[in-house]
C-alpha positions in Angstrom: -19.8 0.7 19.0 -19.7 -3.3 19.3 -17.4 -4.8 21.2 -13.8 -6.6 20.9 -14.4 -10.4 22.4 -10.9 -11.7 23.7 -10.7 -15.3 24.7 -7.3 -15.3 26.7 -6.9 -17.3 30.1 -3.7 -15.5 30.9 -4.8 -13.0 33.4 -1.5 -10.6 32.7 -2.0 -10.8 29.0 -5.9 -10.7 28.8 -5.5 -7.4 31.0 -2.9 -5.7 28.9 -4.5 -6.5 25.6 -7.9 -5.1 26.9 -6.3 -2.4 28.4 -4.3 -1.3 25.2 -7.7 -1.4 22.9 -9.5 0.5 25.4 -7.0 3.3 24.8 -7.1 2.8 21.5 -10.5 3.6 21.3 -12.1 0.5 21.2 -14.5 -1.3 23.8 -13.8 -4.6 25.2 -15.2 -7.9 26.6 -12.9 -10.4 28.2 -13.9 -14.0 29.1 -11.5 -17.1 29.8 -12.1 -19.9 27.8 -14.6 -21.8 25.6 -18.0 -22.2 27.1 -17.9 -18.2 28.1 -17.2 -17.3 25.3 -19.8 -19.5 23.7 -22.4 -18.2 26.2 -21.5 -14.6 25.5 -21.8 -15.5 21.5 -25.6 -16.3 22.6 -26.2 -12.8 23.8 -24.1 -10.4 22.1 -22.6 -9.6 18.6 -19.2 -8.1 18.7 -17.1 -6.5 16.3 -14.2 -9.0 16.0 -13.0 -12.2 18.3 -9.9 -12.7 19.2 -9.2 -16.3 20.9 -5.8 -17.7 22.2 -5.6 -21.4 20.5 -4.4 -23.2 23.7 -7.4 -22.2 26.5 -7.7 -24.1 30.1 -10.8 -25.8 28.6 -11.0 -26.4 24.9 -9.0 -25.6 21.8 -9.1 -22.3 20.1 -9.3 -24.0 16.9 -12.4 -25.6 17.5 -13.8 -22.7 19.0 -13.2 -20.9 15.4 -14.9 -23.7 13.5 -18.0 -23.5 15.9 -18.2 -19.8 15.2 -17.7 -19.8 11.8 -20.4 -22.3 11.2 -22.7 -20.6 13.6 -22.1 -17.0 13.1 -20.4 -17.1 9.5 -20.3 -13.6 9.2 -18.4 -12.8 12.5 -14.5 -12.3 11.7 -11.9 -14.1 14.2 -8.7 -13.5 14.4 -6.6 -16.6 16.0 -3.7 -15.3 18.7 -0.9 -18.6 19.5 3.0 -18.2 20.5 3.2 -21.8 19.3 4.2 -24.0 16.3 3.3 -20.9 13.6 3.6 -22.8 10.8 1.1 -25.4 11.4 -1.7 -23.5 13.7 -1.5 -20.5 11.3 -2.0 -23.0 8.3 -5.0 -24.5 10.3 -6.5 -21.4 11.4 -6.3 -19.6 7.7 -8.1 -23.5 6.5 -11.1 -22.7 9.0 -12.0 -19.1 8.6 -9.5 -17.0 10.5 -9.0 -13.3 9.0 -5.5 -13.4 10.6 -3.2 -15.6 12.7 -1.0 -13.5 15.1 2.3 -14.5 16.9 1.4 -13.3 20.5 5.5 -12.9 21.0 5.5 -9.9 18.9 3.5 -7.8 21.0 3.5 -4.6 19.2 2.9 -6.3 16.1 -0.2 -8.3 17.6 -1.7 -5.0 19.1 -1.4 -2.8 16.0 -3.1 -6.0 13.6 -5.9 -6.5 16.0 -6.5 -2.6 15.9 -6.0 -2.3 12.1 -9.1 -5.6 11.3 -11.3 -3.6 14.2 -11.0 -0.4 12.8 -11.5 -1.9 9.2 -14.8 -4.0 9.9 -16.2 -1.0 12.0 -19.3 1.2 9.5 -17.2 4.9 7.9 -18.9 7.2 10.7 -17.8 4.7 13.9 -13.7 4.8 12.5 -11.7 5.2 15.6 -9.4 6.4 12.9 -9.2 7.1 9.0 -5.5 7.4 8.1 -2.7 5.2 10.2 0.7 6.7 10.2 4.0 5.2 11.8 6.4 7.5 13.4 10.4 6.3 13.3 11.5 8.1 16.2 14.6 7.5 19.2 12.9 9.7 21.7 9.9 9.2 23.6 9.0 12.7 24.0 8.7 13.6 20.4 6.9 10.4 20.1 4.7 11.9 22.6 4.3 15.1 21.5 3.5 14.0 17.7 0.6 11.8 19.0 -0.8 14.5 21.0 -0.6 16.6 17.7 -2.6 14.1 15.9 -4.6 13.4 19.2 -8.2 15.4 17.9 -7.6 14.4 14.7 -8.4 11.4 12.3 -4.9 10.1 11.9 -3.5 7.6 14.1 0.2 7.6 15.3 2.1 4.6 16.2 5.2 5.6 17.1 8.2 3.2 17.1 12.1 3.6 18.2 13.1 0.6 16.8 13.9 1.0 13.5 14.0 -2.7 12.2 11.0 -3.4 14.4 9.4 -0.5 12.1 10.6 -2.1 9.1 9.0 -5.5 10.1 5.6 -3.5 10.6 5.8 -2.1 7.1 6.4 -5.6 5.7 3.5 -7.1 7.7 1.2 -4.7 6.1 -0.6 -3.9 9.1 -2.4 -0.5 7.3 0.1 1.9 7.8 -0.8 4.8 5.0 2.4 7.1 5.6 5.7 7.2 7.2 7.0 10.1 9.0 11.0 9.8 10.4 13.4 11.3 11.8 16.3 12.6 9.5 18.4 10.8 12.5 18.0 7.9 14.5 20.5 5.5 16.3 20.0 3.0 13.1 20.5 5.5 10.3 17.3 7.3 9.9 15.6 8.4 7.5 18.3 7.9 4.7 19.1 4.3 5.7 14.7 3.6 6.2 14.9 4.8 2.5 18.2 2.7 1.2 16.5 -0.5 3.4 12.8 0.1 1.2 14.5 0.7 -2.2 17.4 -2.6 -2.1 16.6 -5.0 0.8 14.9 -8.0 -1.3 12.5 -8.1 1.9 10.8 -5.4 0.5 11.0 -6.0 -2.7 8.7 -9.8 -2.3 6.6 -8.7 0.1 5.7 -5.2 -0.5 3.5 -4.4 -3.0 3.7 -0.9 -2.9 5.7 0.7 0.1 3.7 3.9 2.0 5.1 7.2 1.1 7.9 8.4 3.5 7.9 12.0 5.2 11.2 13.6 6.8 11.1 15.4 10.0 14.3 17.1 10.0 15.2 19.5 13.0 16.2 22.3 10.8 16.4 23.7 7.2 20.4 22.9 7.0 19.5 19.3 5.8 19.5 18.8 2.1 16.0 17.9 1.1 17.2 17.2 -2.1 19.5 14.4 -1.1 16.1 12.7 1.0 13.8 13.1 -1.9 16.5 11.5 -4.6 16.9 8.7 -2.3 12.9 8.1 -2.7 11.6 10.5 0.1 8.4 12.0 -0.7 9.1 15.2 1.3 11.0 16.5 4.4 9.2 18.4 6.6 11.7 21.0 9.2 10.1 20.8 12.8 8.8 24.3 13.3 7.7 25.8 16.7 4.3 25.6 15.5 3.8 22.1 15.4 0.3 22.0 14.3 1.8 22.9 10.5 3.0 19.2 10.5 -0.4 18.1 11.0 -1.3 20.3 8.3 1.0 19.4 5.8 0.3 15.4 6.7 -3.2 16.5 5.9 -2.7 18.2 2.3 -0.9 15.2 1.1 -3.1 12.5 2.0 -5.9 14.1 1.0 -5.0 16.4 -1.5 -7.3 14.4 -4.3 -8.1 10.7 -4.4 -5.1 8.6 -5.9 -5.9 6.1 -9.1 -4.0 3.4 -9.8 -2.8 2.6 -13.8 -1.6 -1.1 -13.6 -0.7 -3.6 -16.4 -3.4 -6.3 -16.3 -2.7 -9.4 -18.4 0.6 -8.6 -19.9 3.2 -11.3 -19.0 6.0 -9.5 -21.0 8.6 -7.3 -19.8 6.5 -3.6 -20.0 7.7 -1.1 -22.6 5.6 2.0 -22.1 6.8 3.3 -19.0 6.0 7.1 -17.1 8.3 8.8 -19.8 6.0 7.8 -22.6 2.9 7.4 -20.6 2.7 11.1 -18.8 2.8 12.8 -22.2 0.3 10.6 -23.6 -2.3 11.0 -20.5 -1.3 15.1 -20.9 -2.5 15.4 -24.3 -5.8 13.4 -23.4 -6.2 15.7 -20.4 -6.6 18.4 -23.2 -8.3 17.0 -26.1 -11.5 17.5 -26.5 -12.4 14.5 -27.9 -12.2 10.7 -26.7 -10.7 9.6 -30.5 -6.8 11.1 -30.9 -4.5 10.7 -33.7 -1.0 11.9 -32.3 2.5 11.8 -33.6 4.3 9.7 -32.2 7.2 11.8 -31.8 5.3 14.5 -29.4 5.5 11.4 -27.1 9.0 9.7 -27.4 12.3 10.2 -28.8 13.8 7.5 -31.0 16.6 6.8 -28.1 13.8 5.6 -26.3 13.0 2.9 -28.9 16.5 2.3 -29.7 16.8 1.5 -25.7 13.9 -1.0 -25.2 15.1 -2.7 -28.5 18.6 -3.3 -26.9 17.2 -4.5 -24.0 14.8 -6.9 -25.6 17.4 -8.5 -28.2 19.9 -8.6 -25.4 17.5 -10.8 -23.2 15.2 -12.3 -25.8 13.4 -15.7 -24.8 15.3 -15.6 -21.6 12.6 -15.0 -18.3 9.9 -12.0 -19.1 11.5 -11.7 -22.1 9.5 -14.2 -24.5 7.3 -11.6 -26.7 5.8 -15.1 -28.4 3.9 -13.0 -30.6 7.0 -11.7 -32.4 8.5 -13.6 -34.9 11.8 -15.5 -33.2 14.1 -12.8 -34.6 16.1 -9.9 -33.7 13.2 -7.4 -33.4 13.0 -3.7 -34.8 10.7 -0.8 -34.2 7.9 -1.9 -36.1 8.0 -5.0 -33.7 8.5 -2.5 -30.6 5.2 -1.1 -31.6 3.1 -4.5 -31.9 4.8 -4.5 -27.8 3.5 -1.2 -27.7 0.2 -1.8 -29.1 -1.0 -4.9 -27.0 0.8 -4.1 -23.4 -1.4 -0.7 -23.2 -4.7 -2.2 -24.0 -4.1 -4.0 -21.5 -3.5 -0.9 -18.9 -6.7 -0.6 -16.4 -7.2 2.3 -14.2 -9.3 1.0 -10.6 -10.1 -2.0 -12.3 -11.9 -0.3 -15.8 -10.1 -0.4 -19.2 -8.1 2.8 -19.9 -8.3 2.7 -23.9 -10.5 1.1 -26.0 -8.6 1.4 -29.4 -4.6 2.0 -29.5 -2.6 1.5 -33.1 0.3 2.5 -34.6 1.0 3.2 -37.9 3.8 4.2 -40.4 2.7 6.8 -42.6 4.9 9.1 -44.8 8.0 7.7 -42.8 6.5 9.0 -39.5 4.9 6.7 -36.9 1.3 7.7 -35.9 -0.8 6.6 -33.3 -4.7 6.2 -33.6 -6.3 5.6 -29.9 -9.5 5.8 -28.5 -9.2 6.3 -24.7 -11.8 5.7 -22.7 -14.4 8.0 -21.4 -13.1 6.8 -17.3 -9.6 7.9 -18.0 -10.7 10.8 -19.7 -12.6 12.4 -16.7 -9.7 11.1 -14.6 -7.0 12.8 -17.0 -8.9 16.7 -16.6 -10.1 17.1 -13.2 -7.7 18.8 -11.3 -8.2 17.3 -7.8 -7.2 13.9 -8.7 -3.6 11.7 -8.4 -2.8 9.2 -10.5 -0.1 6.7 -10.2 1.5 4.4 -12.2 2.4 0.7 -11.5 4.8 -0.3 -13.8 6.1 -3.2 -12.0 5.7 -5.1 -8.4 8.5 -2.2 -7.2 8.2 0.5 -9.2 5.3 3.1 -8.8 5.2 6.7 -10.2 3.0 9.5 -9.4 2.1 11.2 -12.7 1.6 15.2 -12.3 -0.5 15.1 -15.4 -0.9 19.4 -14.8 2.8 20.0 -14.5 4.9 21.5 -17.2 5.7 18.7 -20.3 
């Protein structure tokens, strides 16, 4: 495995963060300033550089531009406790992959671990799954990472609970959450209120990792924990290797697609209640071409609703629908909605349905769609997970093989 390059001249802090990688996993060459590193650039490739901005003979900055004209391909990551604003601006403006605040040393640690793991080749990972651990005690902190410890998951356990929060919202590659059912902060119920309302998480966040309960025994509601957004709770057992286990099922139990809305500026009208059916009955056709009643997919309170809503808000924010005539709208206009916002659905980046129409015939709406072959595979194997993005916040898992 190549090495880390760090370019710090403080001794204390050049030591730690060599140290800390080291444990990590990774290998590690230290040098002082400028012209060592330069000479050492002459010699060796590493994996990543890291250099401090301020060094006892040069800039950092200028040290990025030389490598980036010299070794393009080389990724640097730029460390500074210093006038953020303007260095991070500078260093994003030359090349940087990342600008880190060296005050926020957990936070710097776990982003220079998460860019060397990422630009290592699939059979050198140090790790393939990164999962943070909301904890107040040290020894089950301990003991969870020695769980994981021969395995390909990575804990980074945290007692802070709003220094946890910041990590999710830095997006430094955490895939799951586990936490404790309590903590000194909340827990896990007050982790799940914070994701769900705190407009933090709703700007920055794309899409928040899935959140796992450890809960000391079976007397805590798991209902409550998954209403509030949860996607399990798991009830510490003496045989601790079954959390691994069930950590393990759910990340890799199938490969999860993402259905997103590409191109539609509108407020979205098909959501997961009329979506799910639809993908069900593709999952059994045997054909790519469908003609389906539209009724088999959503009641008429659903239209009434989206109506409502629509007239309510019309021309005000995502509410435009320019297409429509300027006009309290009715079903047949829902449908035109209908009809344009799911072509433009794409599933990993491919078009989901070629064809999708809907017509009145006889007094009963009927839908003529074509779906495309992509989704179709998708839709009947068995071992796959698909989710749904119907907006920034709000992402469903569709169980297309569970009872309609």
């Amino acid at each position: 495995m190549r090495k880390i390059l760090i370019i710090e001249d403080n001794d204390a802090l050049r030591y730690m963060i060599s140290l800390r990688l080291k444990y990590a996993g990774f290998p590690t060459e230290t040098v002082t300033g400028v012209n060592e590193a330069k000479e050492y650039l002459k010699k060796e490739c590493p994996l990543i550089v890291c250099t401090d901005v301020k060094l006892w003979d040069g800039n950092g900055l200028l040290l990025l531009s030389y490598i980036k004209r010299n070794y393009p391909a080389l990724p640097v990551l730029v460390m500074s406790s210093y006038e953020r604003d303007e260095y991070e601006a500078q260093a994003k403006r030359l090349g940087a992959e990342s600008y880190i605040d060296k005050s926020e040393g957990t936070l710097m640690m776990e982003t220079i671990i998460n860019y060397a793991n990422s630009f290592l080749p699939a059979e050198e990972k140090v790790f393939r799954y990164r999962i943070l651990y909301i904890s107040d005690s040290e020894k089950q902190i301990a003991e969870m990472q020695t769980n994981f410890a021969e395995t390909e998951f990575r804990i980074l356990g945290i007692r802070n609970q709003i220094l946890a929060e910041d990590l999710v919202i830095k997006n430094i590659g955490v895939q799951l959450i586990l936490c404790d059912a309590n903590t000194e902060l909340g827990g896990a119920m007050n982790l799940l209120y914070t994701f769900r309302n705190h407009s933090l998480f709703k700007r920055f966040c794309e899409e928040i990792p899935p959140c796992f309960v450890i809960a000391d025994n079976a007397t805590d509601d798991r209902e409550r924990y998954i209403s509030a957004g949860a996607e399990d709770v798991i009830f510490v057992p003496k045989d601790k290797g079954s959390i691994v286990r069930k950590v393990r099922e759910f990340i890799e139990d199938g490969e999860i697609h993402k259905i997103t809305i590409n191109g539609f500026s509108d407020m979205p009208v098909i959501t997961d209640e009329f979506l799910r059916p639809l993908l069900q009955v593709i999952r059994s056709s045997d054909l790519l071409y469908m003609v389906l009643n539209m009724r088999k997919m959503i009641t008429e309170k659903y239209e009434e609703y989206f109506c409502q809503v629509i007239n309510t808000n019309r021309g005000i924010g995502w509410f435009q629908y320019t297409y429509i005539t300027n006009r309290l709208i009715n079903v047949d206009d829902l449908y035109r909605i209908m009809e344009r916002q799911i072509l433009c659905f794409e599933v990993d980046g491919k078009k989901c349905f070629e064809k999708f129409e809907i017509k009145q015939e006889q007094g009963t709406a009927v839908i003529y769609l074509k779906c495309s072959e992509y989704l179709y595979q998708l839709c009947r194997n068995k071992n796959v997970r698909m989710k749904f993005r119907y907006s920034k916040n709000i992402v469903t898992e569709l169980n297309l093989f569970a009872e309609p």
